[in-house]
Structures are given as C-alpha cells and as structure tokens.
VMD Tcl script that draws the C-alpha trace (Angstrom):
set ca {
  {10.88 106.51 99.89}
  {11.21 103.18 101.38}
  {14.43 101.94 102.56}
  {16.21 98.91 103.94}
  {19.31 98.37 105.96}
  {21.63 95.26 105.11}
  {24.49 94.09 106.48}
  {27.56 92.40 105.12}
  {29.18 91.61 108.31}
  {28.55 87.67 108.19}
  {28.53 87.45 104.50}
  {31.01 85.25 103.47}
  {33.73 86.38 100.83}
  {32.94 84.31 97.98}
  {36.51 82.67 96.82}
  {36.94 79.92 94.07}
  {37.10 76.47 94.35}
  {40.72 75.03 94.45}
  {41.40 72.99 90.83}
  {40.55 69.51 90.74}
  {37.98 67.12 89.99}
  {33.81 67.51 91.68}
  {31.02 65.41 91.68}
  {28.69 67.72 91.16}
  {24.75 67.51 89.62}
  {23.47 70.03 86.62}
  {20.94 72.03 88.09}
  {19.95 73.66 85.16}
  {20.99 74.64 81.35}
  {19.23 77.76 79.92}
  {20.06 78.89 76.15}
  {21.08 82.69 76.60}
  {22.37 85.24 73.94}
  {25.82 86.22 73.52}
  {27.11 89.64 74.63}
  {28.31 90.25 70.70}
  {24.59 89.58 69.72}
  {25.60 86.97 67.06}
  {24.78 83.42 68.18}
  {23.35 81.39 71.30}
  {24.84 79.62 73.90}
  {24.67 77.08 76.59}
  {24.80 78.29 80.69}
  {25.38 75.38 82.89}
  {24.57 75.63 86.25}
  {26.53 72.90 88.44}
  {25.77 71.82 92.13}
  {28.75 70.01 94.09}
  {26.64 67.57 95.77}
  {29.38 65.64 98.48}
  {32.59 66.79 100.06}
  {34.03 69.90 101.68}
  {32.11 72.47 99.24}
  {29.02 70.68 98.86}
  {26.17 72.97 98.07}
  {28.53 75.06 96.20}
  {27.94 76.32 92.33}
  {29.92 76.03 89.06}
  {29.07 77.50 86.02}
  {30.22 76.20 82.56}
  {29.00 77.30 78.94}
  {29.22 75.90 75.86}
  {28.67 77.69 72.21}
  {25.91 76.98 69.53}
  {28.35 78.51 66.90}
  {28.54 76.06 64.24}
  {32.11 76.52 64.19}
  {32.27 76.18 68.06}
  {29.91 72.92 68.54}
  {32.85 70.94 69.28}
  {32.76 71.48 72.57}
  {29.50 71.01 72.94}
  {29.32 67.03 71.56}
  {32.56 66.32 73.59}
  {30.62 67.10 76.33}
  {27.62 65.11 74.93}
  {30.11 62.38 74.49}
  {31.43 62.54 78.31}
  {28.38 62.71 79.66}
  {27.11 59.64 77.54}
  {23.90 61.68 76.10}
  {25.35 60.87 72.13}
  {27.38 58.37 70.70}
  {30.41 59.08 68.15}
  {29.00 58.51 65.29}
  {25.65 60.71 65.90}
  {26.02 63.56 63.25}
  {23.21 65.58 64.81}
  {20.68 66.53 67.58}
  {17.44 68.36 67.66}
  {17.78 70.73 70.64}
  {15.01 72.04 72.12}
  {13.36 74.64 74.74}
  {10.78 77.04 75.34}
  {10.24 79.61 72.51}
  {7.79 81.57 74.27}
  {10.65 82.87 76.11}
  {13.56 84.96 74.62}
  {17.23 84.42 75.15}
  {19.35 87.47 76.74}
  {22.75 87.50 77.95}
  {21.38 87.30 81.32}
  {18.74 84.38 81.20}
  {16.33 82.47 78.62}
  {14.69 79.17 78.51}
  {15.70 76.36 80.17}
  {17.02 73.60 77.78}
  {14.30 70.86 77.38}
  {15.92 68.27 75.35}
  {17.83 66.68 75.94}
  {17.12 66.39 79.18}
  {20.34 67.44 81.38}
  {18.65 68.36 85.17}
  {19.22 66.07 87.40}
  {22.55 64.28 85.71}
  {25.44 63.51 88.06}
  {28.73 64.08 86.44}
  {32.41 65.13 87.64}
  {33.28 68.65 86.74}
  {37.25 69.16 86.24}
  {37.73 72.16 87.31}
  {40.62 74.98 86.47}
  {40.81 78.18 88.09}
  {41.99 81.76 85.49}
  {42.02 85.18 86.26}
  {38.95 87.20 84.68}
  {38.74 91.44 84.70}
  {41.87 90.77 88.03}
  {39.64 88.34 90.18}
  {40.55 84.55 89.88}
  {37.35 82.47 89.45}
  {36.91 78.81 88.05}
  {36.39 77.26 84.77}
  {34.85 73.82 83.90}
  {36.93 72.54 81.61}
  {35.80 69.37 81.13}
  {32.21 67.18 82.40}
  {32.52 63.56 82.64}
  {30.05 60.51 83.14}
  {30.31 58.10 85.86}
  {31.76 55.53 82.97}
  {34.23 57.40 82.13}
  {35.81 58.96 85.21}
  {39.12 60.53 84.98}
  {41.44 58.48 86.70}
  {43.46 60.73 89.33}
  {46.70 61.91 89.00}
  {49.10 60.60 91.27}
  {50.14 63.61 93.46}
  {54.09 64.15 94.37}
  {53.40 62.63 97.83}
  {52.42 59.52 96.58}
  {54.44 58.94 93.53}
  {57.57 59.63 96.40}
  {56.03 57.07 98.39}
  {55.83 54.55 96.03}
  {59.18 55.69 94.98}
  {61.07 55.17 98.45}
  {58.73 51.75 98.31}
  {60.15 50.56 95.57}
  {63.78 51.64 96.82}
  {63.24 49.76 99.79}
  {62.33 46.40 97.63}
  {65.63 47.66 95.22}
  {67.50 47.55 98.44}
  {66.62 44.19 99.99}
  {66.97 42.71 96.53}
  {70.31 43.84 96.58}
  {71.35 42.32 100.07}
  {69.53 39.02 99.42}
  {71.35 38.63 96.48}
  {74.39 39.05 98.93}
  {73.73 37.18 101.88}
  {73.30 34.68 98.35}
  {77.04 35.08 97.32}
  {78.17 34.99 101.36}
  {76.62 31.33 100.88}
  {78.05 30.61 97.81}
  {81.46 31.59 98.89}
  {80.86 29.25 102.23}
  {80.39 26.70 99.99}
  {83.40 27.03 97.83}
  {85.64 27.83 100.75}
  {85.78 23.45 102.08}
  {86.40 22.63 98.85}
  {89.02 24.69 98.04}
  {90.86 23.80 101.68}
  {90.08 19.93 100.73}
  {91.76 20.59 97.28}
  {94.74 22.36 98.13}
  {95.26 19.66 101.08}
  {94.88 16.87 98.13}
  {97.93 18.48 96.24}
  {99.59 18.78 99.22}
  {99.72 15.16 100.01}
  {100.12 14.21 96.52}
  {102.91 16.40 96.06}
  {105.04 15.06 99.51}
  {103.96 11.07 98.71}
  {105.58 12.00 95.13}
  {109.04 13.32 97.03}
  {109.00 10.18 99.24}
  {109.31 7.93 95.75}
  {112.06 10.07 94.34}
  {114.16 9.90 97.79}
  {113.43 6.01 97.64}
  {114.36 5.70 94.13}
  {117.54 7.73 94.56}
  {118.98 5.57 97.78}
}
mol new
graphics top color blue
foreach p $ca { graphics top sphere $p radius 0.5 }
foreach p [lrange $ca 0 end-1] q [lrange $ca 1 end] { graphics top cylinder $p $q radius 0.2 }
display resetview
C-alpha cells in the first residue's frame, strides 16, 4: 500500500483576519447546493490583493432563495453591476456541471472575476472556532468612509481643547486691554471732579468773607 509522510511542523495555524475593511479581488463565484437540499446559492471566493495579509482568502455567500435575494442585489448594487430600479437579472453558468454543497459551476454572467471591491469584514464564532464573515462588498465609488478610531477622535478632541483654550486667554489678554484703557480715563475723571469740587469751595469762602 503506498504511503506518504507529511509534516505539519512549518504549517502555519490558519487564524482569521482581524475586522475591518480589505481591498480584496473576487477570484471566483461558483453556484453550489445548499446543505438542506432546497435552493442554490452563491460561494464567493475573495483575494486580499495589498497590505499585511495580501494573498490571503475570504469567502462570502449569498442565497438564490427568492425570499433571500436581498442580499444578493445589495451586493449587485455596491458593487455597481445593477442599478436600483433593475427588477431582474438573467444569471447564468455552466449546466453541464451540477451544483453540490461542495462545488458547481462557476458563475458566467454576470461577469464577477477579476472585480476589485472592499470586503467589510466581521469575525463570529462557528461550531467554537472564530472565523470571518463578509458582511458587506463595496465598489470603488462607493467606499465606506472609515470610522474615526478612539485615538483620533481624542486627538482631535485635545486639538480642539487646545483652540477652546487659547480662545479663552485671547479673549483675556482682550479685557486686560480694555481695562488699560479705561483705567486713564477714570484717573483723568476723578482728578476733573476733584478740581471742580475745591475751585467750587474757593467761591463759597470768597463769597462768605
């Protein structure tokens, strides 16, 4: 019987991505069967194409249930393949080839190989190993803006303190001046009454002799 030795000592453990937001390229889409035997489905089959896990896979499928085709035109929609108000599509593949729940045909219209998207990208637990979902596939029109991150948004926030701050002793080097100004002529007007006052004391001791 023949037989083969393999080692596992420099295969890498295969972990998830971390959540967040890929540009990755669709490799392929095959129709396959469900596991329940009642309808057909979608199997993505992502490549991350730049950054630290380029090279990497993503997987992402999408129902042909009537009542689960939802999904499947918001994707359309992201990925700029339909427009809004297009009530249906004629998909197509191979039907020389049957689908399982392991493989089937590769989708031939439309044509998805070879788009670039962004993948948004969640991570769940499935049977107690975490693993990731797609949740969403977007075109490069309609990219979803990032999320500020805690870092930044306290950066901006001590920013904006700072500019709070030097409002607030601008306005009071502001007053300082004001009060400057204010101070001469309240000397000059007190020393105005002042004379007025003694002149008016001199006339009433002249009047009086």
């Amino acid at each position: 019987m023949p037989s083969t030795t393999v080692n596992f000592a420099d295969v890498d453990s295969f972990e998830p991505l971390p959540e967040g937001s890929y540009d990755i390229e669709v490799d392929k889409v095959e129709v396959r069967r469900n596991k329940a035997d009642d309808g057909d489905y979608l199997n993505w089959e992502l490549v991350v194409i730049d950054g630290e896990y380029e090279n990497r896979r993503l997987w992402m499928i999408t129902s042909l249930k009537p009542q689960a085709l939802f999904r499947l035109k918001q994707v359309l929609l992201d990925l700029g393949i339909i427009d809004e108000d297009e009530e249906e599509m004629d998909l197509e593949w191979d039907d020389d080839v049957e689908p399982t729940t392991s493989g089937g045909p590769l989708l031939l219209y439309p044509e998805l190989q070879g788009i670039e998207a962004v993948a948004q990208v969640k991570n769940e637990m499935y049977d107690g190993r975490e693993r990731n979902r797609v949740e969403n596939l977007f075109g490069p029109d309609k990219k979803p803006k990032k999320k500020k991150t805690t870092r930044t948004a306290a950066a901006e926030s001590r920013g904006n303190g700072g500019r709070s701050r030097r409002r607030v002793v601008e306005e009071e080097d502001e007053d300082e001046e004001d009060e400057e100004e204010e101070r001469p002529r309240r000397k000059t007007s007190t020393g105005a009454k002042s004379r007025t006052q003694s002149r008016s004391r001199e006339k009433a001791r002249r009047r009086v002799r």
